[in-house]
N, C-alpha and C positions, 0 to 999 in steps of 0.2 A: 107020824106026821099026817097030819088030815090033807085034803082035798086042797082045801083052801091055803092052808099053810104052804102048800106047795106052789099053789098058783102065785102066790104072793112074793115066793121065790124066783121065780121064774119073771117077773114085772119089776121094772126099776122103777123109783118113786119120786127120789132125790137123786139129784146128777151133780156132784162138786169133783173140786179138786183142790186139795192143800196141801201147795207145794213144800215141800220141806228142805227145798236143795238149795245152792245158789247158783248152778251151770244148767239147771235143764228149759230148754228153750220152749219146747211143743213136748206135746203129752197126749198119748192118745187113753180115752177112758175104757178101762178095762170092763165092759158088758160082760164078761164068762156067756155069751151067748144068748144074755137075754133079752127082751123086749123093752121099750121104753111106753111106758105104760100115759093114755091119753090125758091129760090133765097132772104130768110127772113135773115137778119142781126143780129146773136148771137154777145154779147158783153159780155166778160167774162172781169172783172177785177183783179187787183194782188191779191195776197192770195185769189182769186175764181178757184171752178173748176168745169165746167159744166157736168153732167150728165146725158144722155138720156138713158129712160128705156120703152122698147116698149114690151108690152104684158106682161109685168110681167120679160123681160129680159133684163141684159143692152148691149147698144147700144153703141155710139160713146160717147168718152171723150174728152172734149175739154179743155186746159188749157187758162191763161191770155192772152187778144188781142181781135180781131175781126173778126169774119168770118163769110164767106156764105154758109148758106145752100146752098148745092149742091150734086148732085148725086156722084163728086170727093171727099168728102172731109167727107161723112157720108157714108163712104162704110158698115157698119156694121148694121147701119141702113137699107142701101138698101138692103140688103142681107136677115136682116130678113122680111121684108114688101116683098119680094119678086118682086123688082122691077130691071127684070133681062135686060132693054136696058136703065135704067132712070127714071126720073118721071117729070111728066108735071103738075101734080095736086096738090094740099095741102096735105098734112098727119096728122093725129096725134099721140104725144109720148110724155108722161111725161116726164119733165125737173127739174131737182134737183140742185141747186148749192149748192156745199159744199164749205163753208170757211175754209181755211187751216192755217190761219195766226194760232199764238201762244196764246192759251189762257191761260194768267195768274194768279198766285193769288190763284189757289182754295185749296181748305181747307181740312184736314185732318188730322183722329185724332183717337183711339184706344176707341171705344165704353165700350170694358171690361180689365180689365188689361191685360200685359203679363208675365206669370212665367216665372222666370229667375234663373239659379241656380249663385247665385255671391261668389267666393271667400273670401271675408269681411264678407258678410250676413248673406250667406246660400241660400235658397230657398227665392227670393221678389219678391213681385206684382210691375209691373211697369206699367204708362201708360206715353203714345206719343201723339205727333202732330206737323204739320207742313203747308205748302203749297207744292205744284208741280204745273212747266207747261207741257201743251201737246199741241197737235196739231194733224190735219188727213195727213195718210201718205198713206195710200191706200184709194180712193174714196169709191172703189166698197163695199169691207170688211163692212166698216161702213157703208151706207147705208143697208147692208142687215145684220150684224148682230146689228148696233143698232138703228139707224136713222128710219128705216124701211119705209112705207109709210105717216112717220108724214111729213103734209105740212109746219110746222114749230118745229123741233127740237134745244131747247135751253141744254145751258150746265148746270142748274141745274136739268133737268130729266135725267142725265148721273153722275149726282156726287155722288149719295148714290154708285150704281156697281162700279164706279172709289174706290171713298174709300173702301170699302169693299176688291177689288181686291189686292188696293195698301198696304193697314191693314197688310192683310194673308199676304205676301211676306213678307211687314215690320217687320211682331211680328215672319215669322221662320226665317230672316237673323239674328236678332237681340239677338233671343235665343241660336243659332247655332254659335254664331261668340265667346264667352267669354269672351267679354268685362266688365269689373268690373264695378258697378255701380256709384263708384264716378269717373271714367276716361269718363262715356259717356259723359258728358257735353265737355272734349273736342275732343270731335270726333264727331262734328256733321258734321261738313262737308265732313269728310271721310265719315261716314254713310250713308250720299246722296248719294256722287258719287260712292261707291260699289253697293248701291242697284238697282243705273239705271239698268247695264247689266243684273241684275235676273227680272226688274221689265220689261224690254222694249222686248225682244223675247216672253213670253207672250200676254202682251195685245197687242201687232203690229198684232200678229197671230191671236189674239181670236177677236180684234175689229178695228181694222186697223189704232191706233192712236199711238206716241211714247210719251214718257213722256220726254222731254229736260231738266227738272231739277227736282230735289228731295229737297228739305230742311225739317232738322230735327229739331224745334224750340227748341223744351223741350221734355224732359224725365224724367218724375217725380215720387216718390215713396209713399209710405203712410207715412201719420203723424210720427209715430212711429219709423219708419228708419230714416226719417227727422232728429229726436231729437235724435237719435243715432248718426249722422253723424257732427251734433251743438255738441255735447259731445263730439265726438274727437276731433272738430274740436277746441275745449276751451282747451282742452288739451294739444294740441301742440303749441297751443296761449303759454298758461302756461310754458311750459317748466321745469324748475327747479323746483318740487314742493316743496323741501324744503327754497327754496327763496321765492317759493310765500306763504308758512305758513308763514312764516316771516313777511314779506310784508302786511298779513290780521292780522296779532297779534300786526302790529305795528299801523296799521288802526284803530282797534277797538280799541287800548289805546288812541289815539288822539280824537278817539270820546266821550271818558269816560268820556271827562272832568276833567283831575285830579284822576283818580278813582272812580267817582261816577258815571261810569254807570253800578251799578246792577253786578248781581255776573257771566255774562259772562265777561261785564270788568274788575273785578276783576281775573276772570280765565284767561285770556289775559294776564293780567300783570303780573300774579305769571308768563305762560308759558315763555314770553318774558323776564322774570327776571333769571327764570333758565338758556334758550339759552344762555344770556349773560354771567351769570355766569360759564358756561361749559366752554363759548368760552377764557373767563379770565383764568380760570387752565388750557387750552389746550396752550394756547400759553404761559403761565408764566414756564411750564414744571413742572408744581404741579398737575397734573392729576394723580390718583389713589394714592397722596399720601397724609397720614392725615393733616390735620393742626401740624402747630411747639405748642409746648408745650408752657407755662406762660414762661417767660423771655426769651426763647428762640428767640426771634425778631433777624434775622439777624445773625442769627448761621446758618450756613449750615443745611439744613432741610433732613436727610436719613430718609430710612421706618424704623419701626418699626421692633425689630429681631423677624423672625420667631420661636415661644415660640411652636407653635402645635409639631414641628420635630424637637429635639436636634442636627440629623445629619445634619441638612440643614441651614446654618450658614449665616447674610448677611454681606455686611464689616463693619460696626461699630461696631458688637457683635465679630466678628474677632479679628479687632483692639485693642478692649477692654480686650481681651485675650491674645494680644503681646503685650498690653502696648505702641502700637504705636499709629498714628494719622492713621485716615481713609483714609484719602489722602495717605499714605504709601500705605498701602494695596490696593487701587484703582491704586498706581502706577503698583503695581506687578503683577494687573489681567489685566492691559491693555499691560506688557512687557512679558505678556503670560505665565512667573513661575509661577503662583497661577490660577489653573483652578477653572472657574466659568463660571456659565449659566445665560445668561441676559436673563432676561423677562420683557418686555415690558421699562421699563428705568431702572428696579433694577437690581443687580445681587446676586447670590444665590451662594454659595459656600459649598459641602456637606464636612463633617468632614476627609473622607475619601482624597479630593484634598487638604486638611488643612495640613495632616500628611505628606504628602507624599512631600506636600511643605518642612516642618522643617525640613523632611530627607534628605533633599538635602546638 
């Protein structure tokens, strides 16, 4: 190896980086110790952003494209190296590129539950989880507060502090906001896009990244609420509960077989024999009134006279004492001379509106 061959070694010419990953965030360029040679050709690609940091301070930032080092074009560098007419020689300064593109996909999720006080509940434990993208929006920020001097910083040495950060925000928007627990499911996308504004002035400031999208996947509670929330929700399925005892009394008679299954079938079918049978005196207009007496079949069916109270007379016991038909007397309480109190289909006539009838 010649002279020259060597020195040539020792001089970087071209400065890239092509990334080949999908998680590595900042990249520091591996120099092996050499110089960057005056008039050397940086290549920064899209979503790259070149960073120099000379003595422990940063220097010139360079975005996508190509450029030459030069005394023009690395003023800040020249500044601190102290090279106050130029420079003719090689230097050297660490060179960082950070990727800015969008990293997506990562994961997050509520290590401990969050109390919530809900309207429905009371007091529940809820946990969360979801995805968010970010991206670097200031170089310098994140290099110094998180990147720091790793020569290769990926995004899963960054996702425990991401989640953790993004958690805390998440569990006090979430508890502060009063959203009931069976409406969060559909607010999940309100959820996201609220929480950017509290989540992104934070971490932009404290790490110099913005988070572009928030998703809330699920929001889930314990077993126990679960099977509270399945019970309403059968409930409202339900509807009519006395349609649906019906509906199960007519179920287990069909399963009976005839009767034969066993004295829940049997209690089935008395219940369902009763219903029907209510439902029979309710519509026939025989409801509270006794059955007709042995031959009576097809005689007009009145209650029986109130025997407890002499003063409290009904119209057949009336009738039976003016020697009329009851239909008479049922004429004179509906043309309003003969006062009488109906109760429920009868009517009751006390002895006192009887007289005062005659005296007319």
């Amino acid at each position: 190896m010649g002279i020259m061959d060597f020195i040539k070694g020792e001089l970087l010419e071209i400065i890239e980086w092509q990334d080949d990953s999908r998680d590595t965030i900042a990249y520091r360029f591996p120099d092996n110790d050499s110089a960057i040679k005056n008039g050397a050709q940086l290549i920064v690609r899209e979503s790259q952003t070149a960073q120099f940091v000379y003595l422990g301070q940063f220097g010139d930032t360079f975005g996508p494209g190509k450029h030459t080092l030069s005394t023009d074009n690395i003023p800040v560098l020249t500044r601190l190296k102290g090279w106050k007419y130029g420079f003719e020689s090689p230097f050297k300064a660490d060179l960082y590129y950070v990727n800015t593109r969008l990293f997506t996909g990562n994961k997050w999720g509520t290590s401990n539950p969050i109390m919530l006080r809900d309207q429905d509940f009371g007091i529940v434990r809820a946990r969360a989880f979801g995805t968010y993208d970010f991206k670097v929006v200031n170089v310098q920020t994140f290099l110094k507060e998180v990147a720091g001097s790793d020569h290769d910083f990926r995004v899963d040495e960054f996702a425990d502090t991401m989640r953790s950060r993004i958690v805390s925000i998440f569990s006090d928007a979430l508890a502060t906001a009063g959203i009931p627990v069976l409406d969060v499911a559909t607010r999940y996308t309100d959820l996201g896009d609220a929480l950017l504004p509290l989540i992104n002035p934070v971490i932009s400031a404290k790490y110099g990244i913005e988070v572009a999208s928030f998703i809330v996947e699920n929001v889930s509670v314990p077993p126990e609420v679960e099977e509270a929330i399945d019970k309403r929700s059968a409930m409202s399925a339900i509807g009519n509960l006395n349609d649906y005892v019906k509906y199960q009394m007519g179920q287990g008679m069909a399963s009976g077989e005839g009767g034969g299954g066993g004295s829940a079938g049997m209690a089935s079918e008395m219940a369902i024999g009763f219903a029907v049978a209510q439902e029979m005196m309710k519509n026939s207009g025989l409801a509270g009134s006794p059955p007709p007496l042995p031959g009576q079949v097809g005689a007009a069916v009145s209650p029986a006279p109130v025997a407890q109270n002499p003063d409290i007379l009904d119209p057949a016991t009336v009738a039976r004492m003016l020697g009329v038909s009851e239909a008479d007397v049922m004429a004179e309480i509906e043309s309003g001379k003969l006062s009488a109190k109906k109760i429920g289909s009868a009517h009751r006539i006390t002895r006192a509106a009887l007289d005062a009838f005659l005296a007319e």
